[in-house]
C-alpha positions in Angstrom: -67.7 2.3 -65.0 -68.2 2.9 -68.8 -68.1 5.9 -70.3 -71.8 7.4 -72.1 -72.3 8.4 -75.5 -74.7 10.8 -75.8 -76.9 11.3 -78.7 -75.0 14.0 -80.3 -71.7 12.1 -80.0 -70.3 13.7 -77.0 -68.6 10.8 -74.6 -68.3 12.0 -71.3 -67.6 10.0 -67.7 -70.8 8.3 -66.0 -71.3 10.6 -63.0 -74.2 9.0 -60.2 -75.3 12.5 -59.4 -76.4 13.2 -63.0 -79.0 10.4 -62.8 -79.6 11.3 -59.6 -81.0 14.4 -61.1 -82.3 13.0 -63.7 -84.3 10.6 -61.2 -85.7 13.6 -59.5 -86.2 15.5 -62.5 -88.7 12.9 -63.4 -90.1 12.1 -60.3 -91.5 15.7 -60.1 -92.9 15.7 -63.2 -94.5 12.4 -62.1 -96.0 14.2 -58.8 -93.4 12.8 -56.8 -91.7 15.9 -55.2 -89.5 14.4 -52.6 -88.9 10.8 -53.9 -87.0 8.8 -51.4 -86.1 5.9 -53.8 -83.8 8.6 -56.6 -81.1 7.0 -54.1 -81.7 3.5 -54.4 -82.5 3.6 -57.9 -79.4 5.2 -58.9 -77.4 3.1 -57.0 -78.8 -0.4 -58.5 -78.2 1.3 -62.1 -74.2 1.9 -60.9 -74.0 -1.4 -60.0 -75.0 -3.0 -63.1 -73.1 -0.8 -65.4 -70.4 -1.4 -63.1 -70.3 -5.0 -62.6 -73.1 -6.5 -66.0 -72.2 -4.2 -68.5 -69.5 -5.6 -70.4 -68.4 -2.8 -72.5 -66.2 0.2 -71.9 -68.6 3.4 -73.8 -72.8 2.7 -72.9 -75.3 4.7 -75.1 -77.4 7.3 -73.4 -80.3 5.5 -74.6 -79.2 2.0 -73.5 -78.9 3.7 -69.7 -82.1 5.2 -70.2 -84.1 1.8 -71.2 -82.2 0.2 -68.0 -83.4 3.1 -65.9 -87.0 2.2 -67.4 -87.0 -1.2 -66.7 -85.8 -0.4 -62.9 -88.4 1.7 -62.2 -91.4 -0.2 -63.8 -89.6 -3.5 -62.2 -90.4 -1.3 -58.7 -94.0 -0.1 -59.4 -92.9 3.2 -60.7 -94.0 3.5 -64.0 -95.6 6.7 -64.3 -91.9 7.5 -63.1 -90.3 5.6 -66.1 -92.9 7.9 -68.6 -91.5 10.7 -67.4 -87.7 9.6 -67.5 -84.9 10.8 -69.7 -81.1 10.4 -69.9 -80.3 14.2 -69.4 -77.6 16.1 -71.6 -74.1 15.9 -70.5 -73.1 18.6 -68.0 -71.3 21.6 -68.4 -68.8 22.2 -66.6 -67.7 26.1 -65.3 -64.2 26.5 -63.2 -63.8 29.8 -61.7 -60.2 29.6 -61.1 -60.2 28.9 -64.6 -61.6 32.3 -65.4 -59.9 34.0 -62.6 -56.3 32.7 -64.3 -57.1 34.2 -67.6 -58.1 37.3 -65.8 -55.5 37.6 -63.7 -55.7 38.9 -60.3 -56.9 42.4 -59.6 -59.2 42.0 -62.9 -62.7 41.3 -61.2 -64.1 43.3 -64.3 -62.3 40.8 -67.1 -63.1 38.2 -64.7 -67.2 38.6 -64.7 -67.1 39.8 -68.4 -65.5 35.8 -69.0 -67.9 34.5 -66.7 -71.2 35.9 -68.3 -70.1 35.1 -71.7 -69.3 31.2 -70.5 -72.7 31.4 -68.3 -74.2 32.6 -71.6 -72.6 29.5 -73.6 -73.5 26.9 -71.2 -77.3 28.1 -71.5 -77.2 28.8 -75.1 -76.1 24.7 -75.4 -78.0 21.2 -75.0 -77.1 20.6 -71.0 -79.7 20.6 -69.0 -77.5 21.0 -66.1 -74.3 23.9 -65.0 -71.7 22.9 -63.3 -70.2 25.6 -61.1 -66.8 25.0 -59.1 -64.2 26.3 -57.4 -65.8 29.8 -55.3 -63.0 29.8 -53.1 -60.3 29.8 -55.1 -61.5 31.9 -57.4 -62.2 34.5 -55.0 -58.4 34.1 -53.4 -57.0 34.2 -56.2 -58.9 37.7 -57.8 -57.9 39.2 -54.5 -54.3 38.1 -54.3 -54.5 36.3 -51.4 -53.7 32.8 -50.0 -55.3 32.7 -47.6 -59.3 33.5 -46.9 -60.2 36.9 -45.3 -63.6 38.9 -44.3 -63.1 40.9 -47.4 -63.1 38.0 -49.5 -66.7 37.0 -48.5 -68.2 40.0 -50.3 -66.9 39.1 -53.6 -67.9 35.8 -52.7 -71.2 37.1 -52.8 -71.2 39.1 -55.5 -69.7 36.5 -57.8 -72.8 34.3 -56.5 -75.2 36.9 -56.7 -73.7 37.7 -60.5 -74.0 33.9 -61.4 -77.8 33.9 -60.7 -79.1 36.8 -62.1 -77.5 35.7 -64.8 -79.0 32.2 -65.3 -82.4 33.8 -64.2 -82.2 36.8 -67.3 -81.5 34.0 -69.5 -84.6 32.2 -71.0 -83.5 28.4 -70.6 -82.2 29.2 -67.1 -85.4 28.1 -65.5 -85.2 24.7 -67.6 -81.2 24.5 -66.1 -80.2 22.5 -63.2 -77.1 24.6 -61.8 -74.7 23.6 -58.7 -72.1 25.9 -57.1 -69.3 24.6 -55.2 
């Protein structure tokens, strides 16, 4: 697969689930709440870039026209209106975090994460990235393996992460996954 260039220069990896989203993202807007073809879509757009597209880095704007011409190809062109290459993702590792807090430091640890929640907002993505729960929470409570303790800061850590993104006033606008 090529690489994208977005329009403010970043270059970042193709990733399917990113148009996925961007698929559905549209589709709503279009009236389309559940749209059963985001899949299919998505999937003949991978397989050109993958196997037409002879370069190795593909503009934003050259997958977006492709994504166009898909959908109006398939009757979907109030779809296609409503269709745009989404901002690269950012990315948020909490094991990451956890490290540079070191273990026993759940204060440091959510002090890093707010300010990096913050950042990720404050930025162009339209979508936040957020992995690594478990290992995060093993490794704030010193432990290798998982225990019923660990499943309260589990939830705190989740609960923290959302009222976070809803306080914020682009976190309605923000896609955001937790792993």
């Amino acid at each position: 697969m090529p690489l994208v260039r977005h329009e403010d220069g970043c270059v970042t990896a193709f990733e399917r689930s990113w148009l996925r989203d961007a698929l559905l993202f549209a589709a709503g807007k279009a009236g389309y709440q559940k749209w059963w073809l985001a899949d299919h879509v998505m999937e003949s757009v991978t397989r050109y870039l993958g196997t037409h597209f002879e370069g190795t880095v593909v503009t934003s704007e050259r997958v977006e026209s492709t994504v166009r011409q898909v959908l109006q190809v398939i009757g979907y062109g109030e779809v296609a209106e409503y269709f745009r290459s989404l901002p690269a993702p950012v990315w948020i590792s909490l094991p990451e975090l956890a490290g540079q807090a070191g273990a026993g430091y759940e204060l440091i640890f959510f002090d890093l994460l707010r300010v990096r929640i913050r950042e990720a907002l404050e930025s162009s993505a339209s979508r936040l990235n957020v992995h690594g729960l478990s290992p995060c929470v093993k490794r704030l409570k010193g432990r290798k393996r998982w225990q019923r303790h660990c499943g309260e800061l589990r939830d705190e850590i989740v609960g923290f992460i959302r009222t976070q993104i809803r306080a914020h006033p682009k976190g309605e606008e923000t896609l955001v996954t937790m792993r």
